[in-house]
N, C-alpha and C positions, 0 to 999 in steps of 0.2 A: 384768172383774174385779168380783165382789162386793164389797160396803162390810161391812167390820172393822174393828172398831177397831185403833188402834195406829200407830207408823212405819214407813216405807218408805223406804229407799234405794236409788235406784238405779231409782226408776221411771220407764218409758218414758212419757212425757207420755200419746199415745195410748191408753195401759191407763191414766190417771190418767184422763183426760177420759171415761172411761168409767164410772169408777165413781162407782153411782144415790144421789147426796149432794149435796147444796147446798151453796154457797160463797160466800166474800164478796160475789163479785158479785151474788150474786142479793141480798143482802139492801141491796145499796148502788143498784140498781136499782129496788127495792119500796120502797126510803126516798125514790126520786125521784118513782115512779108505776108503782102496780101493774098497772095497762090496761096499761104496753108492757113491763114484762117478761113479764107474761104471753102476750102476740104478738110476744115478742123474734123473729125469724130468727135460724137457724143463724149462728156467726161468718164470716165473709164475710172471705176475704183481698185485704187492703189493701197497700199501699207500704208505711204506716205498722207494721200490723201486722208486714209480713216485715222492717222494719229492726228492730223493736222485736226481734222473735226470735232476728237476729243479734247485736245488741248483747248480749244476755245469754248465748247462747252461746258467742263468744269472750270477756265477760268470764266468764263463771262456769264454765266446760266447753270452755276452747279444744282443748283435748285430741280434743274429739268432733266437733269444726268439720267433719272429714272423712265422720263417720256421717251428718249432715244435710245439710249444703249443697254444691253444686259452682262453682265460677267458670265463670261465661258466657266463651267465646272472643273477641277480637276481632275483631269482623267489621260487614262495613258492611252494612245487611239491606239497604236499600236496591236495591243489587245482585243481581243472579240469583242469580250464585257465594254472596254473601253469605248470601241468605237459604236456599239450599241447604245450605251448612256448618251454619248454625243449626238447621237442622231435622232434620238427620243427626245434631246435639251431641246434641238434645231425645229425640232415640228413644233415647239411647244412657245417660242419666242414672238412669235406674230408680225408686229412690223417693224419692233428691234434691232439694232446690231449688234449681235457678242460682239466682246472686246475679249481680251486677257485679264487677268487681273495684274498680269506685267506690266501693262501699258496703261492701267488707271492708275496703277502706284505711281509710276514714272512720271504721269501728267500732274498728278498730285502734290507731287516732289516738287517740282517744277511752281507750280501755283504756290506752294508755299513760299521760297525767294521771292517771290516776284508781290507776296501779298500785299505791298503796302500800296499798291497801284491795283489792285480787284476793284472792278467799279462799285462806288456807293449805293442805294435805295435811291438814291433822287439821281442818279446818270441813268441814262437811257440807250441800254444793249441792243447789237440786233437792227438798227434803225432803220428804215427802210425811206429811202427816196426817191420818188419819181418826180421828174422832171425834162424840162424843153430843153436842148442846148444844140442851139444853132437849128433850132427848126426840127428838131432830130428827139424823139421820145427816149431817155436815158434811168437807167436807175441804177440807183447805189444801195450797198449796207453797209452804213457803218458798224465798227466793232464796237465803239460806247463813244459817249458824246456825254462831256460833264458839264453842259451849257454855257459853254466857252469853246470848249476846245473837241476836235477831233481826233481820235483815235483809234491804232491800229496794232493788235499784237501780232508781233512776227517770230516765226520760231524758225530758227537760221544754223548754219554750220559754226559761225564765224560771227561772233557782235560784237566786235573790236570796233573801233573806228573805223580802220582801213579794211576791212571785214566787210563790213556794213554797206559801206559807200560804196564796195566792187558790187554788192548785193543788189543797191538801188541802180545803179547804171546797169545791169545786166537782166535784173526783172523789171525793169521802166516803176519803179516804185512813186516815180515823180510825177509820173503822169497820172498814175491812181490820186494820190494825192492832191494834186491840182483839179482833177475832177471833181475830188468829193467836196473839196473847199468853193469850189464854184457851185456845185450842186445845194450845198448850204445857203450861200448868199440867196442864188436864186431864187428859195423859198423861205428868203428871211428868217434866216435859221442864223442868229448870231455866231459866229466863231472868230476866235482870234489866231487860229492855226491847228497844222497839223503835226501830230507827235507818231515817233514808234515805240512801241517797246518791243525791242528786240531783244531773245533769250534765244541762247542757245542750246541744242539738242542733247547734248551730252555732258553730264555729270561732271563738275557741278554745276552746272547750269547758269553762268557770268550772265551778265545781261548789261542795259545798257540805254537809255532813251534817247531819241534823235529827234531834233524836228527838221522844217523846210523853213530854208529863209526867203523872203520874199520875191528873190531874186529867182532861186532855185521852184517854185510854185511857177512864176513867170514863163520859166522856161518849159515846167511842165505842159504849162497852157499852150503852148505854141505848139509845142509835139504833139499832143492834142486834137487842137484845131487843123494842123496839116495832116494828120492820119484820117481825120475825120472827112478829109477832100478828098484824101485818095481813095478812104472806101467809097466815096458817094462817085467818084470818078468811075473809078473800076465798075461800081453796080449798073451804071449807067450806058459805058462803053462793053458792059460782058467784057471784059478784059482783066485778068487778074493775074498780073507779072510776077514773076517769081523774083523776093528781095527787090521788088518796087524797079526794079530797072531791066533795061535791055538791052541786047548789043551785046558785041564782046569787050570785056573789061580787062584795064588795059593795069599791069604791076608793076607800080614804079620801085626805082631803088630808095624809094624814104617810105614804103611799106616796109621794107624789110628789117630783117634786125638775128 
């Protein structure tokens, strides 16, 4: 899919991840150190990442839980038989991903606390936006969008307050959020902010909504726009410094502790 402007509904992640535009990540990446996003690898599937993928498909698209994933049968691999039934399942799933049936109950679990916040029939999941920022072709997804407000499920160690808040300074969560709010305006996409719902991983599953205040958007935008100079710097000069700096750095005694 070529990059235009505008929204998308309804787009199959695989034609999103295709099209040639930058996105939060890259710029929450470049704010960390432009050396390894620039020799990022391909995303690589993790435990982590296939739970994370379930969780937001039965919360946000259970409806489609059947176009994506399959349940593993139970079986003992161990066993001949066993691992022969598995591997007769495996030829026969197509372009599927088994799960466990551990890990849908779990995500299930989980969507159930959290249901008074499952998007409605009139929110719109999934959102897909492309757009200009700063001369630069960028796209986002949002996770649902109640025409007002933007939103993001996050499934966390920790969704305490001060949990949280090490969360968002540590995955530049600010900066995601500052983009997707700017990404909105840009194509006239009313919002009046950005929320999280943050749950956490492990039983009972506390949780917790967060937003950004205007201040804290603010500041996203700024870490934003300055990563966004460094990569165009870097792409420009072939030069990609490792943690944005050079030289030897010098450790004062008010680093320490």
């Amino acid at each position: 899919m070529n990059f235009k402007e505008g929204i998308y509904e309804d787009l199959p992640f695989d034609q999103y991840n295709e099209i040639p535009a930058y996105r939060a990540s890259d710029l929450k990446d470049v704010d960390r150190c432009v050396y390894s996003w620039k020799h990022k690898e391909g995303m690589k599937d993790t435990p982590a990442l296939l739970e994370g993928r379930v969780q937001h498909t039965v919360f946000l698209e259970h409806h489609n839980f059947k176009n994506e994933f399959i349940i593993e049968p139970s079986v003992d691999k161990r066993t001949k038989a066993g691992k022969e039934e598995h591997q007769a399942f495996l030829q026969e799933v197509g372009n599927l991903t088994p799960i466990s049936q551990e890990l849908y109950d779990t995500c299930m679990e989980r969507r159930e606390i959290v249901s008074d916040y499952i998007p409605s029939k009139l929110d719109k999941v999934e959102l897909t936006l492309c757009f200009t920022y700063h001369n630069q072709p960028f796209k986002s997804r949002l996770d649902w969008y109640d025409g007002s407000r933007v939103w993001d499920l996050k499934t966390c160690r920790d969704a305490s307050p001060r949990g949280f808040r090490s969360a968002i300074n540590m995955f530049r969560y600010h900066m995601q959020a500052s983009l997707y709010i700017d990404a909105c305006r840009l194509l006239n996409l009313p919002t009046e902010g950005f929320f999280f719902l943050a749950q956490e991983k492990a039983h009972p599953y506390p949780y917790a909504v967060y937003t950004m205040s205007d201040e804290a958007l603010k500041y996203g935008q700024a870490k934003n726009e300055q990563a966004l100079k460094v990569m165009l710097e870097a792409k420009e000069q072939n030069n990609y410094k490792p943690y944005n700096i050079e030289g030897i750095q010098t450790v004062e005694l008010g680093d320490l502790w």
